[in-house]
MDTraj code that builds the backbone (N, CA, C; nanometers):
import mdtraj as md
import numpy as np

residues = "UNK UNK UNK UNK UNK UNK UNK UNK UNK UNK UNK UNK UNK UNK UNK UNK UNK UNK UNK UNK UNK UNK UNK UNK UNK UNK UNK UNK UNK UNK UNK UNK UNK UNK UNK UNK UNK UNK UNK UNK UNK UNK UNK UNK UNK UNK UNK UNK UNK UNK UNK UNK UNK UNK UNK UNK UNK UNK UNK UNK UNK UNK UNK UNK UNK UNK UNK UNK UNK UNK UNK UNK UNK UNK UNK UNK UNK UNK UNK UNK UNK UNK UNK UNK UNK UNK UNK UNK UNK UNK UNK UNK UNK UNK UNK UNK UNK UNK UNK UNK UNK UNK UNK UNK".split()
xyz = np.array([
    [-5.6984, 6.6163, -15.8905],
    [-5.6343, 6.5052, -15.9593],
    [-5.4927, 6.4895, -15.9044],
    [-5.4676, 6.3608, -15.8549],
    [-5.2950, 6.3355, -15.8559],
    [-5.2556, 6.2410, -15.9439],
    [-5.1389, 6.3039, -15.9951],
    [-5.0292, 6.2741, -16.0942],
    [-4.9427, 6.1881, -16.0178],
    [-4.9341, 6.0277, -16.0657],
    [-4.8391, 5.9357, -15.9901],
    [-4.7398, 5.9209, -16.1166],
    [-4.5916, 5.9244, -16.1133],
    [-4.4866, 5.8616, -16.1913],
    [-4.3924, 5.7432, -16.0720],
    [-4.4150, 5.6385, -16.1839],
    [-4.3226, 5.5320, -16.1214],
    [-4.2300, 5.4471, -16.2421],
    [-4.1499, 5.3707, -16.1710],
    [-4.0280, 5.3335, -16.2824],
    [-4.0850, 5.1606, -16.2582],
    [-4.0449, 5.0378, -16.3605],
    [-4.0750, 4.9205, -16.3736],
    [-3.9121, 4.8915, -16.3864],
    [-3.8715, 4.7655, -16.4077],
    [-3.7782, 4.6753, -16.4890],
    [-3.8917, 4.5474, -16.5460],
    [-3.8796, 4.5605, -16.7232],
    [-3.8911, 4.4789, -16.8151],
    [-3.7501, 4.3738, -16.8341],
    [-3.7612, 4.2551, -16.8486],
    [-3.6500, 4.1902, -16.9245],
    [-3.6471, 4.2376, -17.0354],
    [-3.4963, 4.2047, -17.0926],
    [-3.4505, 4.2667, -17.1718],
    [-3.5386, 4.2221, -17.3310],
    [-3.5041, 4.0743, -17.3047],
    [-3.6129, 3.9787, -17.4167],
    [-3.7149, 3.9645, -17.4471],
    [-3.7886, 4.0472, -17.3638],
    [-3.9595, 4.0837, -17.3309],
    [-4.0140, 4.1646, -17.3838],
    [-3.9681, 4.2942, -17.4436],
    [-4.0472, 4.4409, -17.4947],
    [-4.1165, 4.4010, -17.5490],
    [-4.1079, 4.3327, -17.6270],
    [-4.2206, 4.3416, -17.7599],
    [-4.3602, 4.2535, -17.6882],
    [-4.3391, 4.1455, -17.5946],
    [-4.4755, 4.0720, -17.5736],
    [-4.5147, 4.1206, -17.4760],
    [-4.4362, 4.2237, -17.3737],
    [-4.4841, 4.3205, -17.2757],
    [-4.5790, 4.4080, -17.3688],
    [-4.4893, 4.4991, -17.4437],
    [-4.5832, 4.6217, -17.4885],
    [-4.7589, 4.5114, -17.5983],
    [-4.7301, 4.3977, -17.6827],
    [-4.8376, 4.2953, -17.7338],
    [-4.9396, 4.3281, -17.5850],
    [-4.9112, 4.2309, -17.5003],
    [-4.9905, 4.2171, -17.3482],
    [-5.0990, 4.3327, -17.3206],
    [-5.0168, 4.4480, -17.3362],
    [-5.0610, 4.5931, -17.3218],
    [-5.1636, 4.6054, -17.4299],
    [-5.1247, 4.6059, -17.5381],
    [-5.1957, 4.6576, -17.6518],
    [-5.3386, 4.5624, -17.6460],
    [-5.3267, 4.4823, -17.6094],
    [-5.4489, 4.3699, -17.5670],
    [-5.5124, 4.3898, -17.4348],
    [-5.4958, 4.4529, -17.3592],
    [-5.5174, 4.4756, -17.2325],
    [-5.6740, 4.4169, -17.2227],
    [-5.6550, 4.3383, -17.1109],
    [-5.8486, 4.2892, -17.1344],
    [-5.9543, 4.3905, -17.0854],
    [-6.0408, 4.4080, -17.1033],
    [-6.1260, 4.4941, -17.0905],
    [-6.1780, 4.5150, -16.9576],
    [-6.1630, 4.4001, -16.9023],
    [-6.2358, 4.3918, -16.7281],
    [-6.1152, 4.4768, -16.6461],
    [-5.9917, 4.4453, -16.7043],
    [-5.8485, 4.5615, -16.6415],
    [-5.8791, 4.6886, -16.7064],
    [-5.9410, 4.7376, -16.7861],
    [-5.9334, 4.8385, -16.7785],
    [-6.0383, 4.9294, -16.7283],
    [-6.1929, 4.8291, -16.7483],
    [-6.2780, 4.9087, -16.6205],
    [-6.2088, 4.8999, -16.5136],
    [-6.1868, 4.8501, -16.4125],
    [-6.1491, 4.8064, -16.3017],
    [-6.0326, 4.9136, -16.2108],
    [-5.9500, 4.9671, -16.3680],
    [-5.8878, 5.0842, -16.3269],
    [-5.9688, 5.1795, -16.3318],
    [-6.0554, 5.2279, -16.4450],
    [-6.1247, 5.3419, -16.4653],
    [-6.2139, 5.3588, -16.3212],
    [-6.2715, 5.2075, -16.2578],
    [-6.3653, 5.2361, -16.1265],
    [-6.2410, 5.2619, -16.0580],
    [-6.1314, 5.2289, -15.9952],
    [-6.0644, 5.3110, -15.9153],
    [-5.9491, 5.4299, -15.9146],
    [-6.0547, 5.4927, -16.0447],
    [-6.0187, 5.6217, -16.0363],
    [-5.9014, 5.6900, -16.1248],
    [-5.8265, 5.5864, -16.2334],
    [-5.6794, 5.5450, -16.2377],
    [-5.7346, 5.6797, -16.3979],
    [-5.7159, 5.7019, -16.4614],
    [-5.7055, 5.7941, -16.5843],
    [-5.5836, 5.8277, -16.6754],
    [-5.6034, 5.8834, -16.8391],
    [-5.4336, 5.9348, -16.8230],
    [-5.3052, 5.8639, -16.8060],
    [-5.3487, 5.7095, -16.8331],
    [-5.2366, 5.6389, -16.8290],
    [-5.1739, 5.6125, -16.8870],
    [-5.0262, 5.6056, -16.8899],
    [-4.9150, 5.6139, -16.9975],
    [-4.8191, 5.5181, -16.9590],
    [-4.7852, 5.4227, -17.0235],
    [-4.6261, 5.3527, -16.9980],
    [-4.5110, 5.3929, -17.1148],
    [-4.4319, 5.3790, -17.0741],
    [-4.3135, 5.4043, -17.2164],
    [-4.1868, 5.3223, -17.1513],
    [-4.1209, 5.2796, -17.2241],
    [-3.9988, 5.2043, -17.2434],
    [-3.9176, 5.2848, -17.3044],
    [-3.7736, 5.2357, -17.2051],
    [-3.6075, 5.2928, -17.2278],
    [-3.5394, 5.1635, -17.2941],
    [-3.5925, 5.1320, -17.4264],
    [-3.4945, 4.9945, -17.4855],
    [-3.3878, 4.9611, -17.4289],
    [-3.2776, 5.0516, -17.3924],
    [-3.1159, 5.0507, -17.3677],
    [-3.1109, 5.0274, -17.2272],
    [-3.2033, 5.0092, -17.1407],
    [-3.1763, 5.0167, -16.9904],
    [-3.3337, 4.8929, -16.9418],
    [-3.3809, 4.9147, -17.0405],
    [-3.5490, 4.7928, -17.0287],
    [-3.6551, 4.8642, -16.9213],
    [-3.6144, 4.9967, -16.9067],
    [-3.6723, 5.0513, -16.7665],
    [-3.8178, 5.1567, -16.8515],
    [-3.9275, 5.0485, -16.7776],
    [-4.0530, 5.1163, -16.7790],
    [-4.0639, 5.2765, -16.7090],
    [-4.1298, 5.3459, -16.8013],
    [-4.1307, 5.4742, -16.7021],
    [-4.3417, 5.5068, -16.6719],
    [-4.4085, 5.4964, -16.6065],
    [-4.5013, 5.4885, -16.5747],
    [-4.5810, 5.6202, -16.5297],
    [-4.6813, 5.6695, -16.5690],
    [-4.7327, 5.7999, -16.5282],
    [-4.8701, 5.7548, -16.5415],
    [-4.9736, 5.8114, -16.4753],
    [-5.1356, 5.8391, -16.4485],
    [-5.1465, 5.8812, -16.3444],
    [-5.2949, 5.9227, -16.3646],
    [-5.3774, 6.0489, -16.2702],
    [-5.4837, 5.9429, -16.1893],
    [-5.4979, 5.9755, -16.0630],
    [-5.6029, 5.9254, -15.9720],
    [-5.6798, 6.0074, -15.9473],
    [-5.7606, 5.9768, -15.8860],
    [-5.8597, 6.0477, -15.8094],
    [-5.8179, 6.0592, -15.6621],
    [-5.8099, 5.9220, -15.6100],
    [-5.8021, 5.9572, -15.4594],
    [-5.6530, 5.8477, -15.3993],
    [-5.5771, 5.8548, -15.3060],
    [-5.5045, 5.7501, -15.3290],
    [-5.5643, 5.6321, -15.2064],
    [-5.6523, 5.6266, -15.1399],
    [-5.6710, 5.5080, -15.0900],
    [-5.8056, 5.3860, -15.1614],
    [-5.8623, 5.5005, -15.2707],
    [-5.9426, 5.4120, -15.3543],
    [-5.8530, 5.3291, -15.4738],
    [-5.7193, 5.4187, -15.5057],
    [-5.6386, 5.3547, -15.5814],
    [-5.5561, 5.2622, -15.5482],
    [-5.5308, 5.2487, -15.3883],
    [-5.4728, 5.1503, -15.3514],
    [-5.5810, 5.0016, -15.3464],
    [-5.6543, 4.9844, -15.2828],
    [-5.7614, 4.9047, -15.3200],
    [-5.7712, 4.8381, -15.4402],
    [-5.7229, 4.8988, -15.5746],
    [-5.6762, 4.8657, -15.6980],
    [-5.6120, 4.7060, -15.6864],
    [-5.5033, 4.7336, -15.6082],
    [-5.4099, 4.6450, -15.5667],
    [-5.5010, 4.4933, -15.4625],
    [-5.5769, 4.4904, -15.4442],
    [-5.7004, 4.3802, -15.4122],
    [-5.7554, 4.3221, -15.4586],
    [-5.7899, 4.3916, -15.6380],
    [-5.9215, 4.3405, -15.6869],
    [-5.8338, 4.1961, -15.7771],
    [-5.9470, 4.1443, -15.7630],
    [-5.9078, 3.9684, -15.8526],
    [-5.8570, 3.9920, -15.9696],
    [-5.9046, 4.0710, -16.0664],
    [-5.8744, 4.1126, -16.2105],
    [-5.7120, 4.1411, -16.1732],
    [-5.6808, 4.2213, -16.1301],
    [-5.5455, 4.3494, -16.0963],
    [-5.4637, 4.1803, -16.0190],
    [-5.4717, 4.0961, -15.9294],
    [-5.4314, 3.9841, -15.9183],
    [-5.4043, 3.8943, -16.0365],
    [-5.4999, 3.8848, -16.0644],
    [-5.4884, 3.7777, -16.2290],
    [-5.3897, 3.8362, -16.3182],
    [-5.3991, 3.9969, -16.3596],
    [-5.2917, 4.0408, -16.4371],
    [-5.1553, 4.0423, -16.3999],
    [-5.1169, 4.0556, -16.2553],
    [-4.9813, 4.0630, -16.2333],
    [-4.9344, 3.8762, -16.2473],
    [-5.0260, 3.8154, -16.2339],
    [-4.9578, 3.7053, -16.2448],
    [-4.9602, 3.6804, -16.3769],
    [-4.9982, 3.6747, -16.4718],
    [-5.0382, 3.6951, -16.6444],
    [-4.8806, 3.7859, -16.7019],
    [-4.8302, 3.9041, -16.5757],
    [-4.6958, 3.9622, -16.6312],
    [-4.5889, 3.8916, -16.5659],
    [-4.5760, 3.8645, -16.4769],
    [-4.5170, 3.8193, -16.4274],
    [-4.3796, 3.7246, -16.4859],
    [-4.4049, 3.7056, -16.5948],
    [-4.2606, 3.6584, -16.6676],
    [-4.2014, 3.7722, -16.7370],
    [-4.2670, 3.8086, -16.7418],
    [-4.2048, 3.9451, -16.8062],
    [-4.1409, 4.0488, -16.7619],
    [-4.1351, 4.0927, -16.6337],
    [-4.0806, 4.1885, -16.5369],
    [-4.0380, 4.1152, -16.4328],
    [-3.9234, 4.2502, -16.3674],
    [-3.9156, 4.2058, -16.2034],
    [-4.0327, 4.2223, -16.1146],
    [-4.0794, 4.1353, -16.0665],
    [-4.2112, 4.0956, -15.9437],
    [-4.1434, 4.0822, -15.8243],
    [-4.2171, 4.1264, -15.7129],
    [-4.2479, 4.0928, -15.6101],
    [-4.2437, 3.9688, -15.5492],
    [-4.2774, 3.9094, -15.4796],
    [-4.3171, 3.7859, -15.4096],
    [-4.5031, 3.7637, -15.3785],
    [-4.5475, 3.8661, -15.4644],
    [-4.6491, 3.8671, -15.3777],
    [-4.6784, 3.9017, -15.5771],
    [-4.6212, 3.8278, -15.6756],
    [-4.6553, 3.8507, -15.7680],
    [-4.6752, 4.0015, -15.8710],
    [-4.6873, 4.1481, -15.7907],
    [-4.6736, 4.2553, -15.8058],
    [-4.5360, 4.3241, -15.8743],
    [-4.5417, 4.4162, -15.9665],
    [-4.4248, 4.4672, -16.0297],
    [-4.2885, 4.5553, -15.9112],
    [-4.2492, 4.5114, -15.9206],
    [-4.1540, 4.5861, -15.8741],
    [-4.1607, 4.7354, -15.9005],
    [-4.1839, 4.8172, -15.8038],
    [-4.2694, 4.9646, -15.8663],
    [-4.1374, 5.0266, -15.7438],
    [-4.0833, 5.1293, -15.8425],
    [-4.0593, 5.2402, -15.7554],
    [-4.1283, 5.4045, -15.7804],
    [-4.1868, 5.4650, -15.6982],
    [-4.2671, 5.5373, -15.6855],
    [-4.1562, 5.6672, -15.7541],
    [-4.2133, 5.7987, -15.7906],
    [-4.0963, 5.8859, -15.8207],
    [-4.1778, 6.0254, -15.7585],
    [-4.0701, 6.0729, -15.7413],
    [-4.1657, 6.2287, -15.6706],
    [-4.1290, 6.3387, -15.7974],
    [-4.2538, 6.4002, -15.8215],
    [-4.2745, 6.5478, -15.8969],
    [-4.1724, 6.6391, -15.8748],
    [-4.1461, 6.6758, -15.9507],
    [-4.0325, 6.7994, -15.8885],
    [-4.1079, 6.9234, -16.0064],
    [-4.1355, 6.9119, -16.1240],
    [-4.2533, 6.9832, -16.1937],
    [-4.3233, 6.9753, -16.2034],
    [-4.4108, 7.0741, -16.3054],
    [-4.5759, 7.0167, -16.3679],
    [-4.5911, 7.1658, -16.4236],
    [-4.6328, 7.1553, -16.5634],
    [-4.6685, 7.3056, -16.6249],
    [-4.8304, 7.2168, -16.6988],
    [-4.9217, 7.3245, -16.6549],
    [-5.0565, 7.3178, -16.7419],
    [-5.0520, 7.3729, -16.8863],
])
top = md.Topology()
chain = top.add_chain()
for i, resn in enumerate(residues, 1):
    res = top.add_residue(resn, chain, resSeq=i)
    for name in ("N", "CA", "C"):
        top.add_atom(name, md.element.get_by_symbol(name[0]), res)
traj = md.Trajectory(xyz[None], top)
């Protein structure tokens, strides 16, 4: 299993219909992660700074990149897309974070 942590920016005016969005998550996004492998997924919010902190487990990372292809995983970033900093290519602004622990 690998353990990915990454950081988001939410607008500030957004938490509540970001985390709504979430709590609704459609069902075809969440098979869609479960087929590529995605598990263990957690978001949490820093109110005072709007900064998403992001953690889940993969399986493999080039089946999880593929993630990033499927129509569903397209449709949703544009569906967030008012809500966060995006990309140009519609995608969250993701910065990746490296492990420095891990206790079982």
């Amino acid at each position: 299993m690998i353990r990915k942590g990454f950081i988001m920016k939410v607008y500030p005016d957004k938490h509540e219909e970001y985390e709504q969005k979430h709590n609704d998550i459609w069902p075809e996004m969440v098979e869609e992660l479960k087929r590529h492998g995605a598990s263990n997924y957690s978001i949490f919010l820093d109110k005072q700074t709007s900064t998403l902190f992001g953690y889940l487990e993969i399986e493999d990372e080039e089946k999880w990149n593929r993630m990033a292809l499927t129509e569903v995983n397209q449709k949703w970033w544009k569906y967030m897309q008012p809500l966060m900093e995006t990309n140009p290519d519609s995608s969250p602004v993701t910065i990746p974070l490296q492990e420095v622990f891990h206790l079982d």
